[in-house]
N, C-alpha and C positions, 0 to 999 in steps of 0.2 A: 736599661735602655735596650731597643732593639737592635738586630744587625745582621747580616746576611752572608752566610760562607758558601765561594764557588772554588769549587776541586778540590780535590785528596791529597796534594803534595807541588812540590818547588816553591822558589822564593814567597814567602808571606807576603802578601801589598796589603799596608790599613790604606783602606781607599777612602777618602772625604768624601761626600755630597756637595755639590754648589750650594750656591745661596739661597739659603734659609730653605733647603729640599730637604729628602727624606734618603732614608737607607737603601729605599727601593727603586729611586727613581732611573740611576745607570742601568740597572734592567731594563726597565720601562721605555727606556730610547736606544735600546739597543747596543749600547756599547757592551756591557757582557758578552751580548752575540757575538761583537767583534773580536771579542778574548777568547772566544770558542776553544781554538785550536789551541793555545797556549795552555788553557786551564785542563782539554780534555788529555794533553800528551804528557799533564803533568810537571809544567814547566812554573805554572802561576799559582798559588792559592790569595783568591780577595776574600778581604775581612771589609766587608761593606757595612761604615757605621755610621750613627743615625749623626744630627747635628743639634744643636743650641741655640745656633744663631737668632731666633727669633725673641731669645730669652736674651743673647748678653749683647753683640756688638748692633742688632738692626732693634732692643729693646729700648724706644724714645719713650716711655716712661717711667723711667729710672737714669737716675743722673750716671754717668758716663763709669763712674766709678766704682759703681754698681753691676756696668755690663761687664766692666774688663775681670772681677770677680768671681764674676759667673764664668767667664771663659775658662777662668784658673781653676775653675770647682771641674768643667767640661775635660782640661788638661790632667787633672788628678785620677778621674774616672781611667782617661784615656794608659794614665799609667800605672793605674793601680786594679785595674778590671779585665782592659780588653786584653792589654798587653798577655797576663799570665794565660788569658784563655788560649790565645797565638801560640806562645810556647806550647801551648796543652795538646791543641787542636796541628801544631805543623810539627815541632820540633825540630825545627830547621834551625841554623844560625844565621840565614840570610835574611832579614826585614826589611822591608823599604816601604816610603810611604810615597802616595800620588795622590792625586785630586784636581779636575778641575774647577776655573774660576773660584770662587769660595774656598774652596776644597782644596785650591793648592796651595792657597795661604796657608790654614792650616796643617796640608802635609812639610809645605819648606818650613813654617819654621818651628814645627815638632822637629825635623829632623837637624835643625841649625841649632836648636838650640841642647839637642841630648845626640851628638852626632855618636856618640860610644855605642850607640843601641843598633844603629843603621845603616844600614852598607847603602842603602841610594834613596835617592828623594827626587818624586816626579813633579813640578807644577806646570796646569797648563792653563794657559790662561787666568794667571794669577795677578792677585794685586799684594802686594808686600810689604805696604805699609799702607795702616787702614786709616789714618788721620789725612794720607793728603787726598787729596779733591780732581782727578782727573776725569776729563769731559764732565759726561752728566753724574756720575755716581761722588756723592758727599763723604767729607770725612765723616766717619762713623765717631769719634768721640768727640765730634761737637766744639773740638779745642782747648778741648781738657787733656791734660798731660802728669805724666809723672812716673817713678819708676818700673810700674807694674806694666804703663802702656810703652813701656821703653824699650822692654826687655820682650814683648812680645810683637814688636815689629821688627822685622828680618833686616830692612833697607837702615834701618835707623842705629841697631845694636850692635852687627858688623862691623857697620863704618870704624867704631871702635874699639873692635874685639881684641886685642892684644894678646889673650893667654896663650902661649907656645901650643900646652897641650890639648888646648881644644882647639887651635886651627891647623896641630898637626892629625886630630881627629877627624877635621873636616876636609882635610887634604884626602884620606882612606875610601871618602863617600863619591860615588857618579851622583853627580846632579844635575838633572835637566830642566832647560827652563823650555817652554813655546809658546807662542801667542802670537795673533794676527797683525799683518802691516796696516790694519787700519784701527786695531784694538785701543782705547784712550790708555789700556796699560802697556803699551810697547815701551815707553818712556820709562816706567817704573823696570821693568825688563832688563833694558837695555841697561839702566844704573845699576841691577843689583848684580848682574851678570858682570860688569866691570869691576865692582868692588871687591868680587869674589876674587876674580884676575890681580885687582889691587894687592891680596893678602896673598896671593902665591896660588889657592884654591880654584883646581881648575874645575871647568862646567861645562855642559854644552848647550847653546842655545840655539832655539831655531827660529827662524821668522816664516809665517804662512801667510798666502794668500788674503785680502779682504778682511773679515775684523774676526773672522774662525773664533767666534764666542759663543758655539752653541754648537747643539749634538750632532750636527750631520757631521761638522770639522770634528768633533771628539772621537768618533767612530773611527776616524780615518787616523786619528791620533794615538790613542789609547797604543792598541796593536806595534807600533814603533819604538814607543817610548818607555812604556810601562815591562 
């Protein structure tokens, strides 16, 4: 798979694509520009990688247990491929993962669910659990369930997470949540930012302006948070 490295050194970001995008596209709308300064003083290196989605959780033709599959085959890549190139290419021991919309699903809960690997996990404008149905966007697995879709929603596996040692791992990690006061995912936000609070695991969350679900607000985001 393709994928995109900006800067020579500082914290490693695997950086998500939104929904059903490409490796390229944070370029394309400018948020990279926004990272200008961070990535040229040496402070950032993005690992901008491609996505799946179109193959597992947005593919309706393939029954539901099929997409979540493919995600795991996507998860496998992401730790058996990109991950070592990271080591290769930074050699740093700071990782963290961000991503808008789409993309910070899958940076929170790559990093929720292997917090040992990750000193911080950015989402912005994230949705966290892909079965429930807020505003206009549909659960993605259609109402099919079971443990594979269990363990890969953030809002759903926490709730019950009990091991000491992976919530004292996830206690080690900055995690930031943000998204708009008009976003249909504030709701899901607002839950999973509490649940975190519930287990001891602190975070910080922001609320922005209007439904800030698209690149102008990311622009203005990225640079803060990332």
């Amino acid at each position: 798979m393709e994928l995109l490295i900006f800067g020579h050194a500082g914290r490693a970001v695997l950086f998500f694509p939104t929904r059903m995008a490409r490796f390229y596209d944070y370029e394309n709308w400018g948020i990279i520009e926004s990272l200008r300064y961070k990535i040229e003083n040496g402070e950032i290196q993005l690992f901008c990688v491609d996505s799946v989605d179109r193959e597992s959780f947005y593919n309706d033709d393939v029954f539901p247990s099929v997409r979540i599959e493919r995600h795991l085959q996507y998860e496998r890549y992401l730790l058996g491929e990109v991950m070592p190139l990271i080591h290769q290419k930074n050699g740093g021991a700071y990782l963290e993962t961000a991503g808008c919309s789409m993309g910070a699903y899958h940076a929170i809960n790559l990093a929720m669910k292997y917090p040992w690997i990750f000193k911080k996990a950015v989402g912005i404008s994230g949705r966290y659990d892909l079965t429930d149905a807020p505003g206009h966007f549909r659960d993605l697995l259609n109402g099919f369930h079971n443990d594979k879709v269990y363990f890969n929603m953030p809002a759903q596996y926490l709730a019950n997470l009990s091991d000491g040692s992976l919530i004292d791992a996830l206690k080690q990690m900055t995690i930031i949540l943000a998204v708009g006061e008009a976003d249909p995912f504030l709701p899901g936000n607002q839950y999973l930012s509490n649940l975190l609070w519930q287990k001891g695991i602190a975070n910080e969350f922001y609320i922005w302006g209007d439904d800030a679900h698209r690149p102008y607000f990311w622009r203005k985001m990225a640079p803060l948070y990332i």
